[in-house]
C-alpha positions as semicolon CSV with decimal commas, in nm:
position;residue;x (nm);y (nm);z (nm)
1;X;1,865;0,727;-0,657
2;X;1,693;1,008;-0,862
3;X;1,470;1,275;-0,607
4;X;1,091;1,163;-0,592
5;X;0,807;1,345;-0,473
6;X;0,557;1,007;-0,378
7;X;0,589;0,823;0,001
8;X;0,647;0,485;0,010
9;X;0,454;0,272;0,270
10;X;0,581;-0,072;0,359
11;X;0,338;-0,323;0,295
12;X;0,363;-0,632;0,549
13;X;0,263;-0,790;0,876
14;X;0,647;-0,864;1,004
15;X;0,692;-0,621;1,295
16;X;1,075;-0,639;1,313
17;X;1,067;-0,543;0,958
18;X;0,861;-0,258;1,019
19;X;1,102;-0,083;1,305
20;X;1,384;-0,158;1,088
21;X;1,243;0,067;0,776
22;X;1,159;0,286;1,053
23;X;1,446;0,294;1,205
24;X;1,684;0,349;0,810
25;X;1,417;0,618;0,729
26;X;1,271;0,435;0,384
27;X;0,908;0,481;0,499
28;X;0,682;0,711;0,546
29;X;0,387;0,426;0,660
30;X;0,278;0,088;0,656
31;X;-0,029;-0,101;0,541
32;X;-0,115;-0,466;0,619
33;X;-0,411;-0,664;0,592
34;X;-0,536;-1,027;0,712
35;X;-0,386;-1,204;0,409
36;X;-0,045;-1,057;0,511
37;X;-0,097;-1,140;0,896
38;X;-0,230;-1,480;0,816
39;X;0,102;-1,543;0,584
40;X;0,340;-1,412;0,877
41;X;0,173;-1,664;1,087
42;X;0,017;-1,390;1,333
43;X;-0,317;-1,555;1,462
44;X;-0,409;-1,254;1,726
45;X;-0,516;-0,977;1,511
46;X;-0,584;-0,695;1,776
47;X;-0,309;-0,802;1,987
48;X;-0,005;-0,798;1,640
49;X;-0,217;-0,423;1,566
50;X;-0,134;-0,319;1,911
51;X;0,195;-0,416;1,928
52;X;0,268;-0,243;1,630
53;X;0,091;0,127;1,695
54;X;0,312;0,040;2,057
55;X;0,633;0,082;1,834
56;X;0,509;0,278;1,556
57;X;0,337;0,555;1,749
58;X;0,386;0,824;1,504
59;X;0,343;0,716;1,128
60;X;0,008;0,587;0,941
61;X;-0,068;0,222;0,946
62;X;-0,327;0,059;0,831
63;X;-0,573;-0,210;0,979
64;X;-0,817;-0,373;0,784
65;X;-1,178;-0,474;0,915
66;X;-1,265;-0,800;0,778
67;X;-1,647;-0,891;0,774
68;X;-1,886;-0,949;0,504
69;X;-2,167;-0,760;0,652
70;X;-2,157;-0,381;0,705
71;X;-2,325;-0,374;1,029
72;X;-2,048;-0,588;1,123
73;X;-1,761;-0,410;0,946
74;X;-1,898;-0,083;1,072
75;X;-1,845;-0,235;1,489
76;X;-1,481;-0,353;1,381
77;X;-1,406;-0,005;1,240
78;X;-1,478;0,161;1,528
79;X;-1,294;-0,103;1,738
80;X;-0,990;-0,055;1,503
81;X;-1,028;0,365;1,555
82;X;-1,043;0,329;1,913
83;X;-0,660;0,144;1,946
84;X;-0,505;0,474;1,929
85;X;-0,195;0,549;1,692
86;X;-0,158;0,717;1,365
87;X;-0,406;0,444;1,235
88;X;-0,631;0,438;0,944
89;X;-0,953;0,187;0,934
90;X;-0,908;-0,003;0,624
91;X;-1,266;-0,080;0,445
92;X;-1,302;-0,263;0,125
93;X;-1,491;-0,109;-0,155
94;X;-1,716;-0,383;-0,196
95;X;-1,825;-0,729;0,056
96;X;-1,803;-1,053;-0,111
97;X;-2,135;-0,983;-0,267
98;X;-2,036;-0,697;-0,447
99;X;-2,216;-0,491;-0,274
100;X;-2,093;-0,108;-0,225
101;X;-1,902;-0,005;0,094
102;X;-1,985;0,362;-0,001
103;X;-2,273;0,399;0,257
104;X;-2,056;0,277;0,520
105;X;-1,773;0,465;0,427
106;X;-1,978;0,807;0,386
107;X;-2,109;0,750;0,754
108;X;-1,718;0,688;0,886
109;X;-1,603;0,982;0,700
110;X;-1,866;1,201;0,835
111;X;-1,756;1,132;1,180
112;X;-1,403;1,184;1,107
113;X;-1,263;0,854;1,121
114;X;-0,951;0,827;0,899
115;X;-1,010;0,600;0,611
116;X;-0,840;0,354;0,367
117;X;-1,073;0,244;0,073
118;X;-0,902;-0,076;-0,053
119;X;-0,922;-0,292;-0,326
120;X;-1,027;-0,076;-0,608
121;X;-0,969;-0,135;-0,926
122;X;-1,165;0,077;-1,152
123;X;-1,261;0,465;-1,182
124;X;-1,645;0,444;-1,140
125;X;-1,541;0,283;-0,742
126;X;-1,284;0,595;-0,756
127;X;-1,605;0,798;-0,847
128;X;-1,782;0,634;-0,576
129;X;-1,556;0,730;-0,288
130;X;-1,491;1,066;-0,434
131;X;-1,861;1,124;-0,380
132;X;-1,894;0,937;-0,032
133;X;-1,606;1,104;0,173
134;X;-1,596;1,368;0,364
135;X;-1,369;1,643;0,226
136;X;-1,252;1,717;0,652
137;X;-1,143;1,370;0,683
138;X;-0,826;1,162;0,619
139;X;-0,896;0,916;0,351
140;X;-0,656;0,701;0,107
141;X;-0,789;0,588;-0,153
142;X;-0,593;0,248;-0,290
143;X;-0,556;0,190;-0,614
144;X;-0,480;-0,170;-0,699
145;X;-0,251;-0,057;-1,004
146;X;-0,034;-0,416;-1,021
147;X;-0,363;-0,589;-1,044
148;X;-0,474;-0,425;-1,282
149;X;-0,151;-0,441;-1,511
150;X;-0,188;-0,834;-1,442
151;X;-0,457;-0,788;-1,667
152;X;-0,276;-0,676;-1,925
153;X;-0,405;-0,323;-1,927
154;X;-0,117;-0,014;-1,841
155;X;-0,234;0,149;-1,494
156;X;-0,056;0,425;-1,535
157;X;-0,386;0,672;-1,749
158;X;-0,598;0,484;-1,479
159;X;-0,378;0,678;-1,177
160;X;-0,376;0,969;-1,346
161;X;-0,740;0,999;-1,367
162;X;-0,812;0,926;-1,035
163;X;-0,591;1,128;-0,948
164;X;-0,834;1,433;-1,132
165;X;-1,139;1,244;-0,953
166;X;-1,016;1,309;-0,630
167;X;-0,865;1,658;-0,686
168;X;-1,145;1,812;-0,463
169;X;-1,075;1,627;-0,191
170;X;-0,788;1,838;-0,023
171;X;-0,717;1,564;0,294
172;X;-0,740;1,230;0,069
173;X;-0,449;1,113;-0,125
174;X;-0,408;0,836;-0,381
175;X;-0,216;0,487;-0,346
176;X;-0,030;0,284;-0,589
177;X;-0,159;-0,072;-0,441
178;X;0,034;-0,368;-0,482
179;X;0,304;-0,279;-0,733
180;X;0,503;-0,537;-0,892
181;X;0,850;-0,373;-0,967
182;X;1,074;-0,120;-0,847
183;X;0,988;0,068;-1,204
184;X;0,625;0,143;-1,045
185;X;0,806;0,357;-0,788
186;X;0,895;0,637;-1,058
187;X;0,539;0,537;-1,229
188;X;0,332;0,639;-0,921
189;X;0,540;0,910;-0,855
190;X;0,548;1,062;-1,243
191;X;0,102;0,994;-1,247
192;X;0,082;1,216;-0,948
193;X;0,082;0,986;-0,656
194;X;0,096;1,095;-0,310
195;X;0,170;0,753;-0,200
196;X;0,318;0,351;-0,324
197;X;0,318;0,072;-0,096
198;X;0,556;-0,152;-0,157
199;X;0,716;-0,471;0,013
200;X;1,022;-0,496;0,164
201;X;1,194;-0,682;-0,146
202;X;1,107;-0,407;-0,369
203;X;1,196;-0,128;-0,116
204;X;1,545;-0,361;-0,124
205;X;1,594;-0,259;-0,513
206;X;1,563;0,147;-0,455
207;X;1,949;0,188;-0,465
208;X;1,891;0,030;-0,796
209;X;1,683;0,340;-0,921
210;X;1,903;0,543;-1,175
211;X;2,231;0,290;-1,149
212;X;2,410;0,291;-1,459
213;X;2,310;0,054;-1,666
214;X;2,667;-0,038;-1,796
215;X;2,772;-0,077;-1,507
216;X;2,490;-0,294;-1,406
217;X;2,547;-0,551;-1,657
218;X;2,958;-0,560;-1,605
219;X;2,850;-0,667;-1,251
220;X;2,572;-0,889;-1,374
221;X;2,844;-1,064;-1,588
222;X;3,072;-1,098;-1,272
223;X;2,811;-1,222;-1,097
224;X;2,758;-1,544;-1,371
225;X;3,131;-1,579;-1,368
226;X;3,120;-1,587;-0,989
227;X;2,859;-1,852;-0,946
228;X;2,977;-2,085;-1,195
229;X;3,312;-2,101;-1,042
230;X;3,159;-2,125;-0,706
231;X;3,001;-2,453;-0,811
232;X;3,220;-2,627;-0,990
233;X;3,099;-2,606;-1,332
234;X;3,285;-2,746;-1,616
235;X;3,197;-2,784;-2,030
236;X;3,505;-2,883;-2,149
């Protein structure tokens, strides 16, 4: 596997998971959010967070707040600060209404709280944070690159420039949100990245990163030949 400079968080709400890419050394953090805990069946949110900061004591992890008002979101954060950890408050950029979390965010980062801005998607919200954080505090600032390649536009000059939007901020550090292949691995790490998350079925392929490609396909062959025996398959 060639040498690369970006982390790579685990994305995911399955604890045993987590400890295990612990454990191997693949990770440098973890990010989750209620869509992920709702989809691992986990139905206590505070009590799954503090389970997790209980094993994970050391690395970042992030928690997500999860109301539509920021009065609201701004109680949660605090709540989510106050469980201890290496643990960054997740806010969105936006509520439902698509109305701007910078306010809120500029008031968290002011009193130091560790920050994840989620759910971006475009440079003027990059612009927004850049201008809204504290330059003192911890902030991420996640890019939503696969959804924005879903789209059919190439993520790759978007990174990069946010990358140069946030280049005064010496503590934040730009994520390569929900990737789609192990390819965006060497992508986020050759735009700059300080961090990909990634879930555990992509962090399976990394051996795969600079395999011979010959190779590859002689056991990709193999493989056919294997599975077709295996079940009986006849043509003639």
């Amino acid at each position: 596997m060639p040498s690369l400079r970006v982390k790579l968080f685990q994305d995911g709400a399955d604890l045993s998971s987590m400890i295990a890419a612990r454990d191997r050394g693949l990770v440098s953090g973890y990010t989750t959010n209620p869509t992920l805990m709702r989809k691992a069946g986990i139905s206590d949110y505070k009590a799954f967070a503090l389970q997790v900061i209980a094993a994970i004591p050391d690395q970042p992890i992030s928690f997500e707040v999860f109301s539509d008002d920021f009065a609201t979101m701004e109680r949660e954060a605090r709540e989510i600060a106050s469980w201890g950890g290496n643990t960054y408050v997740k806010i969105p950029i936006t509520n439902t209404k698509g109305e701007s979390a910078a306010p809120l965010i500029s008031v968290l980062s002011k009193e130091g709280f560790s920050l994840n801005i989620t759910a971006m998607l475009t440079l003027d919200q990059v612009e927004a944070v850049a201008a809204a954080v504290s330059p003192q505090s911890r902030t991420i600032v996640s890019v939503f690159a696969g959804r924005i390649a879903d789209t059919g536009i190439d993520p790759v000059p978007v990174m990069t420039k946010a990358g140069s939007l946030l280049s005064r901020l010496p503590n934040a550090e730009w994520l390569w949100a929900s990737p789609r292949e192990a390819l965006n691995i060497p992508q986020a790490d050759a735009c700059g990245c300080h961090i990909i998350t990634a879930t555990p079925d992509i962090i399976a392929k990394l051996a795969l990163l600079g395999k011979d490609l010959h190779q590859y396909s002689l056991e990709t062959v193999k493989m056919f030949y294997d599975d077709a025996r295996a079940a009986g398959f006849k043509i003639v």
